[in-house]
Backbone as CSV, one residue per row, in Angstrom:
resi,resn,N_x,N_y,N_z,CA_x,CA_y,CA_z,C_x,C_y,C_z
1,UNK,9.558,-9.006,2.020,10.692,-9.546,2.747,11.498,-10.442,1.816
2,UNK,12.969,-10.209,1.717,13.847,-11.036,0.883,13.751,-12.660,0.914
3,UNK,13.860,-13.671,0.246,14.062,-14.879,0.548,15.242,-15.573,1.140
4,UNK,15.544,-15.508,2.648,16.388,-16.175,3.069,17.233,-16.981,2.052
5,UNK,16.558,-18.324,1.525,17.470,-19.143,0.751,17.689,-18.669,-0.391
6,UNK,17.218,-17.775,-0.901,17.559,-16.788,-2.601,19.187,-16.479,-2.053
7,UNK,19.069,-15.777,-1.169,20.215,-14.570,-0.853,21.249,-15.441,-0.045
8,UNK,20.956,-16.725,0.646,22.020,-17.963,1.044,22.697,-18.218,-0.468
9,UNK,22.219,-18.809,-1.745,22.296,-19.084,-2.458,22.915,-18.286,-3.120
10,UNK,22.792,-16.689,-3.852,23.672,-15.938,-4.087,24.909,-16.000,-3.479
11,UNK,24.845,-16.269,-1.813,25.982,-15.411,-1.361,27.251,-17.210,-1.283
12,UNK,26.504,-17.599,-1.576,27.406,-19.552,-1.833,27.794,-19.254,-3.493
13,UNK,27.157,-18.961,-4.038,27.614,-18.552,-6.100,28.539,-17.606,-5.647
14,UNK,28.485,-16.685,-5.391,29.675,-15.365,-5.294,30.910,-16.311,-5.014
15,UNK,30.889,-16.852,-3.065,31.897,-17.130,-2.601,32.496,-18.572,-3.733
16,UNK,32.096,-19.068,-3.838,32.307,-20.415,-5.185,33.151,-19.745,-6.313
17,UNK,32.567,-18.444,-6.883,33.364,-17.831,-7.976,34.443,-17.448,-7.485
18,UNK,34.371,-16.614,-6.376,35.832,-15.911,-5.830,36.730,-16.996,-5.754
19,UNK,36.322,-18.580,-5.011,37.634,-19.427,-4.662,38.043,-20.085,-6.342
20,UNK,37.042,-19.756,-7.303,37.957,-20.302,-8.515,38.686,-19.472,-9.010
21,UNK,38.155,-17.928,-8.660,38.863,-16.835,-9.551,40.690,-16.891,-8.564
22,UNK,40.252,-17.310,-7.460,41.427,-17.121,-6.455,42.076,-17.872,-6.980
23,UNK,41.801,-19.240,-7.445,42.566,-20.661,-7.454,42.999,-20.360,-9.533
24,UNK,42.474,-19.467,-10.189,43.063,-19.243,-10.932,44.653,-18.053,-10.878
25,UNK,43.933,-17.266,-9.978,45.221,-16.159,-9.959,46.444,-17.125,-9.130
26,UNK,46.145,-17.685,-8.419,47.503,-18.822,-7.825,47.911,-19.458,-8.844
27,UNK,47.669,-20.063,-10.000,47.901,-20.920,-10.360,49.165,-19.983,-11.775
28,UNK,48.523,-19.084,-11.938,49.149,-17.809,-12.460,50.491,-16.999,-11.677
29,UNK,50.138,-16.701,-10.832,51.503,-16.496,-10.052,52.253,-17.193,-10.143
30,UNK,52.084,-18.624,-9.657,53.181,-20.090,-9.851,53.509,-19.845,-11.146
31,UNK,52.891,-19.608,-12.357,53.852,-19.670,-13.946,54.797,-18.393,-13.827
32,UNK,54.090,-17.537,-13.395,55.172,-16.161,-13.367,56.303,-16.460,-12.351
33,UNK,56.249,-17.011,-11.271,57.520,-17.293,-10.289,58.409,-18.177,-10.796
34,UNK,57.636,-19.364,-11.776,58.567,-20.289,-12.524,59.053,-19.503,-14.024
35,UNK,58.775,-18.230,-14.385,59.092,-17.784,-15.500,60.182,-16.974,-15.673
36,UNK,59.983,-16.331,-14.368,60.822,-15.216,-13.578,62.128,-16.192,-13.077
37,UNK,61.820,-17.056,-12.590,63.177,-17.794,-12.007,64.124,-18.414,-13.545
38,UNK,63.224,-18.716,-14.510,63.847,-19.262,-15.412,64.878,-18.165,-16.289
39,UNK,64.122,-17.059,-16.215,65.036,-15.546,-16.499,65.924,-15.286,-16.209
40,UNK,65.778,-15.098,-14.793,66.904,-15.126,-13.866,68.056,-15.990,-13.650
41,UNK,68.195,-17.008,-14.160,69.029,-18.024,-14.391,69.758,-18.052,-15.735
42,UNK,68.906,-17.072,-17.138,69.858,-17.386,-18.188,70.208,-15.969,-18.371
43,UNK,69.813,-14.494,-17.687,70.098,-13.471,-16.936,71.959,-14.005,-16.545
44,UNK,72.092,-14.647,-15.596,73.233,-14.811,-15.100,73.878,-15.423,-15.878
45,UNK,73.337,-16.521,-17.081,74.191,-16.965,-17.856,75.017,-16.524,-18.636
46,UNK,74.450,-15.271,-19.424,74.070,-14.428,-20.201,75.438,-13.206,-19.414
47,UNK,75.315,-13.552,-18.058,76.422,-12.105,-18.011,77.702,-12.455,-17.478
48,UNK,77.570,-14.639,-17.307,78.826,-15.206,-17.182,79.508,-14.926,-18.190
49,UNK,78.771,-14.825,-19.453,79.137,-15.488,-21.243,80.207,-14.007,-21.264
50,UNK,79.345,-13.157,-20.916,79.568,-11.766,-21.637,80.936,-11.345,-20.399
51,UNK,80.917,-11.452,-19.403,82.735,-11.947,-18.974,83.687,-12.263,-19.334
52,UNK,83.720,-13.239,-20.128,84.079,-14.531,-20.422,83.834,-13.630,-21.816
53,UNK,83.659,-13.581,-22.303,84.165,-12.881,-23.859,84.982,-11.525,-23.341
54,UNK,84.421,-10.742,-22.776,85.420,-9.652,-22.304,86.346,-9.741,-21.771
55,UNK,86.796,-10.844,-21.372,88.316,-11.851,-20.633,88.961,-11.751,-22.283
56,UNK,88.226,-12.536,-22.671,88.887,-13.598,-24.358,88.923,-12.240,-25.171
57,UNK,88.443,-11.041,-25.272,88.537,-9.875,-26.609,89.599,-9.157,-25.531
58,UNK,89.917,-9.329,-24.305,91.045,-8.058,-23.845,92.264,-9.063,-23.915
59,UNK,92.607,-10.052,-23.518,93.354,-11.065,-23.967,94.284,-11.093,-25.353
60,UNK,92.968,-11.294,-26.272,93.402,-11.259,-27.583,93.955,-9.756,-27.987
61,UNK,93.442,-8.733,-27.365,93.848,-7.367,-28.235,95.458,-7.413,-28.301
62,UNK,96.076,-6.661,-28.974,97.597,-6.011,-29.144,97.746,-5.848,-27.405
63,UNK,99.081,-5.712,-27.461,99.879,-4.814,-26.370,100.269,-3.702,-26.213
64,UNK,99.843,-3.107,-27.611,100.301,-1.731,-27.877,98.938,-1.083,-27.176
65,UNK,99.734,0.584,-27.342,98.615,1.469,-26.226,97.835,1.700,-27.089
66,UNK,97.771,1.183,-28.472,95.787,1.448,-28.538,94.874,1.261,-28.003
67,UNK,93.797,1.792,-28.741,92.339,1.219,-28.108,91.930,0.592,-29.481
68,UNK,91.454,-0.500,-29.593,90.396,-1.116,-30.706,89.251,-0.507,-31.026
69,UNK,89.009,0.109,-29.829,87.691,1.028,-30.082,87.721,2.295,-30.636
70,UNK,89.282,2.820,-30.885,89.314,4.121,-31.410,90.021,3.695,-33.243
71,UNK,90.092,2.554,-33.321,90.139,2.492,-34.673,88.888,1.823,-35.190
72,UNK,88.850,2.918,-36.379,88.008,2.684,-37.789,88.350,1.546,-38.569
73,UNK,87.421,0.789,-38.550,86.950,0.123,-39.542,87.400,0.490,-41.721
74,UNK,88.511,0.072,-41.928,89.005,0.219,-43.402,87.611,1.377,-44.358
75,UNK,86.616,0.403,-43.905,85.350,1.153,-45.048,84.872,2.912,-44.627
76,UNK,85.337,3.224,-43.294,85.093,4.546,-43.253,86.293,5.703,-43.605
């Protein structure tokens, strides 16, 4: 016959490991939600900037009906 308090005792070690392994994966999520949000914030910065240069390079181009993009570069 098994020992009651053997198999109490196992089953208190298991549940003990699971709430640290748990209290590690939380603590992990929280860096990824704060990592992800921090992304996401220079994400948007990142595609204010790039506006905001595509304002300032169509601005600056000629008035003529070129495209800048269909002229070569002198070296080719």
């Amino acid at each position: 016959m098994p020992n009651p308090g053997a198999q109490n005792h196992s089953t208190n070690a298991r549940l003990i490991d699971l709430e640290i392994k748990a209290s590690f994966l939380e603590d992990t999520v929280d860096q990824l939600d704060s990592a992800l949000a921090r992304q996401q914030q220079q994400i948007e910065a990142l595609m204010r900037e790039v506006l905001q240069l595509r304002t300032q390079w169509a601005s600056a181009a000629p008035e003529s009906g070129r495209n800048q993009r269909d002229e070569l570069p002198p070296h080719y």
